[in-house]
N, CA and C of each residue as an Amber inpcrd file, in Angstrom:
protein
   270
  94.6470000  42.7700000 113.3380000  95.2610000  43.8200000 114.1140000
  96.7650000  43.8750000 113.8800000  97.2640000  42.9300000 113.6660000
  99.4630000  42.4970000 113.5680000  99.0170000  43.4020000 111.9940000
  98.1050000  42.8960000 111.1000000  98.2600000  43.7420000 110.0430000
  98.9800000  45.1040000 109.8150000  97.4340000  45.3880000 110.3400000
  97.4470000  47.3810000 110.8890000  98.3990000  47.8900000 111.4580000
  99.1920000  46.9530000 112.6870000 100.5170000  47.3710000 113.2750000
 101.4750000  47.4580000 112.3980000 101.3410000  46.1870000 111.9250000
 102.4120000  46.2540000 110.6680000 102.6880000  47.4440000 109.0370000
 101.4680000  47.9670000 109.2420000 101.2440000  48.8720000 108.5560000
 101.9460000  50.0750000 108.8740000 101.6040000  50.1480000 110.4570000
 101.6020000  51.2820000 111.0220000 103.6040000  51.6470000 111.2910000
 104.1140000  50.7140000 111.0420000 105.2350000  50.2340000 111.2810000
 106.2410000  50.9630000 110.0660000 105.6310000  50.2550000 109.4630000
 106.3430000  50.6660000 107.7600000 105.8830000  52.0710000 107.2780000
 104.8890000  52.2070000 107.3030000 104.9060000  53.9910000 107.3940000
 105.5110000  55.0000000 108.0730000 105.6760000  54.4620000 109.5840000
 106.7510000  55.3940000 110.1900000 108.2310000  55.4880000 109.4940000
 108.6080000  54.0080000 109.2950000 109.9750000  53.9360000 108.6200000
 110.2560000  54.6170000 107.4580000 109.0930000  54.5910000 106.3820000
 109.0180000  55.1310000 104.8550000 108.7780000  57.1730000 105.7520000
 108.6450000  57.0490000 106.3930000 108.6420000  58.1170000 107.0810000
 109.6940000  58.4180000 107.2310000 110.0980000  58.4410000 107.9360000
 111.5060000  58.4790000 109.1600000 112.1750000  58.3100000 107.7600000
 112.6670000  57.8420000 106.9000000 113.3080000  57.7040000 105.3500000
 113.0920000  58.8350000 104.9840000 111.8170000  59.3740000 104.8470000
 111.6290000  60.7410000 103.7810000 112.3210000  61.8650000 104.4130000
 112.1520000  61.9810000 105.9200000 112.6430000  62.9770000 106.6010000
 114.0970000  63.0900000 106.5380000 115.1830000  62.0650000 106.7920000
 116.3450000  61.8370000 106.4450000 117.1190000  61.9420000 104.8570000
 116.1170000  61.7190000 103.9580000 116.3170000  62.0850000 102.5500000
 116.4270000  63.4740000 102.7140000 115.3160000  64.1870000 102.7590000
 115.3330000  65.3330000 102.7660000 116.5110000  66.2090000 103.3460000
 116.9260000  65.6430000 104.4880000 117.5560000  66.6610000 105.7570000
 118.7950000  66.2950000 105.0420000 119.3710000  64.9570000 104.3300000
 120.6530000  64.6270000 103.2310000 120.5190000  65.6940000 102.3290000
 119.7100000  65.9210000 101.6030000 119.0180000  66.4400000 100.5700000
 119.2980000  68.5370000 100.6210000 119.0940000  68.3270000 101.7670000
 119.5430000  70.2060000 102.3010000 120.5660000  70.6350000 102.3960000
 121.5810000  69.6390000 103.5650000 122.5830000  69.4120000 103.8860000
 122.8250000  69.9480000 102.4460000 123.0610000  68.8480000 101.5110000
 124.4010000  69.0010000  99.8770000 123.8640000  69.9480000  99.6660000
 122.5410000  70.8900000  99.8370000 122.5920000  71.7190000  98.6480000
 123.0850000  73.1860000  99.9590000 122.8870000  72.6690000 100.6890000
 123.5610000  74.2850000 101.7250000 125.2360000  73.7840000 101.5100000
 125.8840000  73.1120000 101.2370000 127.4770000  72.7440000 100.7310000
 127.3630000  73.1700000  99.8930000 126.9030000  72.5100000  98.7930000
 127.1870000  72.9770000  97.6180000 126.9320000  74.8080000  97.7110000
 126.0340000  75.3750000  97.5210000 126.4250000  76.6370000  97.6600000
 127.1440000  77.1210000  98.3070000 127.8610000  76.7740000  99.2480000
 129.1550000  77.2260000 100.5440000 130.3260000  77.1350000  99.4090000
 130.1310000  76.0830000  98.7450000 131.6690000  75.8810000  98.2750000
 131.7520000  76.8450000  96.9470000 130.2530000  77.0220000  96.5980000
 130.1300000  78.1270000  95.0650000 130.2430000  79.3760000  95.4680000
 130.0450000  79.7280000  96.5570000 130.5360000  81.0670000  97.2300000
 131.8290000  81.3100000  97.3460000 132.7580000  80.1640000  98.0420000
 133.8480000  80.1470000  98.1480000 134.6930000  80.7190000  96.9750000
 133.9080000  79.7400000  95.9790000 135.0100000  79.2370000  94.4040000
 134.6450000  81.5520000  93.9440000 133.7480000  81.7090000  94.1750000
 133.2400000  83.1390000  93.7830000 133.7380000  83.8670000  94.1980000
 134.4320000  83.9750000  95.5610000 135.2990000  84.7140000  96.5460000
 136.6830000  84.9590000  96.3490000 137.4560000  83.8650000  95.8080000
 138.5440000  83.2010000  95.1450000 138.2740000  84.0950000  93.7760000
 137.5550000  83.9760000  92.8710000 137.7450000  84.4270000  91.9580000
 137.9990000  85.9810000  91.7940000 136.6230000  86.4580000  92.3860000
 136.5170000  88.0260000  92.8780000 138.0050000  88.2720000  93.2170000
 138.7520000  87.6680000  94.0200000 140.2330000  88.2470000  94.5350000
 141.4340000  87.7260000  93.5990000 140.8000000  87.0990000  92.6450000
 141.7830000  87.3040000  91.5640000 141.5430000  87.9990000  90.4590000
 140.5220000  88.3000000  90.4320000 140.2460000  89.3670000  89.6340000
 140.7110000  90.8830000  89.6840000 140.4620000  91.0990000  91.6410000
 141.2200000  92.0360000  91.2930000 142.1400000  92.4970000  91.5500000
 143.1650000  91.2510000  91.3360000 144.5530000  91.3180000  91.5450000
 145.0410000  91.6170000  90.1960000 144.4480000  90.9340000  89.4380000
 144.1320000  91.0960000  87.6840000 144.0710000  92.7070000  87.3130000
 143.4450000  93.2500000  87.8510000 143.0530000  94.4050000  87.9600000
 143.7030000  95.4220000  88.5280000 144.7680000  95.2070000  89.4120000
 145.5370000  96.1600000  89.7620000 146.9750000  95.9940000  89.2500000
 147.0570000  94.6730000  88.3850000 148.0450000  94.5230000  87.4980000
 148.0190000  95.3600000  86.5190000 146.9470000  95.0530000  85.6210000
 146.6060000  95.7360000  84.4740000 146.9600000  97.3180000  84.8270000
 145.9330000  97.7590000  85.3800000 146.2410000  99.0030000  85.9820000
 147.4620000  99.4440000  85.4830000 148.5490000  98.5440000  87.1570000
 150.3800000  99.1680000  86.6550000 150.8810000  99.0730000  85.3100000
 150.3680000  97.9390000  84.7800000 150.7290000  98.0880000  82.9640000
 150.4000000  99.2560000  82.1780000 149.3560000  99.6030000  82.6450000
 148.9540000 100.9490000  81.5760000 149.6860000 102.0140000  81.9480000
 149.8290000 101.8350000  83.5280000 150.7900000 103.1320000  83.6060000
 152.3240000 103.1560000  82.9860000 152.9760000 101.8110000  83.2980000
 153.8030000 101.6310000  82.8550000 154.4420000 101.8080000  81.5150000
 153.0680000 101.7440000  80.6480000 153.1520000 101.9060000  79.0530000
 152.5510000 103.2660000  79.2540000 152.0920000 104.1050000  79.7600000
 152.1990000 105.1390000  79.2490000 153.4220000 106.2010000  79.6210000
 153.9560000 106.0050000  80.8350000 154.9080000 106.2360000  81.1390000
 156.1630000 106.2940000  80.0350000 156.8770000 104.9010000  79.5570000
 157.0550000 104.2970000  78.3890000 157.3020000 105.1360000  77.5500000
 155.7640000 105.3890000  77.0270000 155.2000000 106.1350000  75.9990000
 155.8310000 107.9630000  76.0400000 155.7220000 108.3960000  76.9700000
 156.1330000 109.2890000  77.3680000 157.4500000 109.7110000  77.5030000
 158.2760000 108.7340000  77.9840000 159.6190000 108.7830000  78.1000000
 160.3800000 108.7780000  76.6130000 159.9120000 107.9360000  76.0550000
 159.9680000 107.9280000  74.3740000 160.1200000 109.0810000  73.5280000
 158.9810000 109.3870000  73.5530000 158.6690000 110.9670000  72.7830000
 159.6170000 112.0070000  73.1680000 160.3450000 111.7620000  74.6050000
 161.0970000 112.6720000  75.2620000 162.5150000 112.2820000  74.0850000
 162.8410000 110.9720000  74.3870000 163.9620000 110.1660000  73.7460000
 164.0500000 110.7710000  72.1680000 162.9790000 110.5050000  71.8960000
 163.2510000 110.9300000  70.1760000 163.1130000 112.9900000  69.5770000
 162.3050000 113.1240000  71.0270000 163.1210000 114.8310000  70.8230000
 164.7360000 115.0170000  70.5520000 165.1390000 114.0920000  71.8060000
 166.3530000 114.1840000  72.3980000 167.1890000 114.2990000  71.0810000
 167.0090000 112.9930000  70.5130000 167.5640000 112.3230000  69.4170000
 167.3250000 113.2120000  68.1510000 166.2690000 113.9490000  67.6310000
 166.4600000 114.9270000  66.6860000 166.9240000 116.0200000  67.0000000
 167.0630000 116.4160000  68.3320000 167.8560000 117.6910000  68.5360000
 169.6730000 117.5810000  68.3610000 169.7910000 116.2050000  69.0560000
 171.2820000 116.2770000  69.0290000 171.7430000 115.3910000  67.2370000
 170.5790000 114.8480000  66.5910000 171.0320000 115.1410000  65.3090000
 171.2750000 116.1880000  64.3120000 169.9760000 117.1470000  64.5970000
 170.3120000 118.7740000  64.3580000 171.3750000 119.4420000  64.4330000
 172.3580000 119.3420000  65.7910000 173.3200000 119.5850000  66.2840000
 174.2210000 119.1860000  65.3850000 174.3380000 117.9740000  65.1710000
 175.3460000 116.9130000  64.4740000 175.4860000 117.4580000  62.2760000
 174.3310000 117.7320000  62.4030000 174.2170000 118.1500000  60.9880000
 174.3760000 119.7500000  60.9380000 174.5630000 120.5920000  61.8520000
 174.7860000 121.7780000  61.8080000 175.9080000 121.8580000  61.8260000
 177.1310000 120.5650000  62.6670000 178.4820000 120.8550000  62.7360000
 179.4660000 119.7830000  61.3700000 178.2240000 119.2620000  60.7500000
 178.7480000 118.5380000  59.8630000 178.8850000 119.6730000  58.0880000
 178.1430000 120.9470000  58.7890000 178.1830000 121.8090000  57.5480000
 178.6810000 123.0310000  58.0260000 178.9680000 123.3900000  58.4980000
 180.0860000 124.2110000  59.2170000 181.6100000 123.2950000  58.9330000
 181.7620000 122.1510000  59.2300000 183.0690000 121.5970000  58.6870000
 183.4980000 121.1880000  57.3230000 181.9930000 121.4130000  56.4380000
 182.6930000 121.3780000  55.2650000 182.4810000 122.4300000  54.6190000
């Protein structure tokens, strides 16, 4: 009969073990995804900070771009100018 008790003993424990493995076992993996959400959340908001950078860059360069083309009108007109009064003076 001390056998059987004794049996009955160590199975609860190897018991009571499995249940606590397990409930360890959930625990890390409900963390671990908390913290991979996190790290995902973090990223997402640098991304699109990334993203509204870029953005102002393109405008910025096209802007740029634009202002340029204006610049080098500018610049062949008032060379035009310059070569019209450079043949008129001679």
């Amino acid at each position: 009969m001390a056998e059987a008790s004794s049996k009955g003993v160590l199975s609860n424990a190897i018991g009571i073990g499995q249940i606590a493995t397990m409930i360890v076992g959930f625990s890390t993996l409900i963390f671990t995804v908390g913290a991979k959400s996190k790290e995902l959340e973090v990223a997402r908001t640098d991304i699109d900070k990334l993203a509204e950078t870029v953005q102002d860059l393109a405008k910025a360069q096209a802007s740029a771009a634009v202002n340029d083309a204006s610049h080098s009108r500018t610049l062949e007109d008032i060379q035009r100018r310059l070569e019209s009064l450079e043949r008129r003076i001679k």
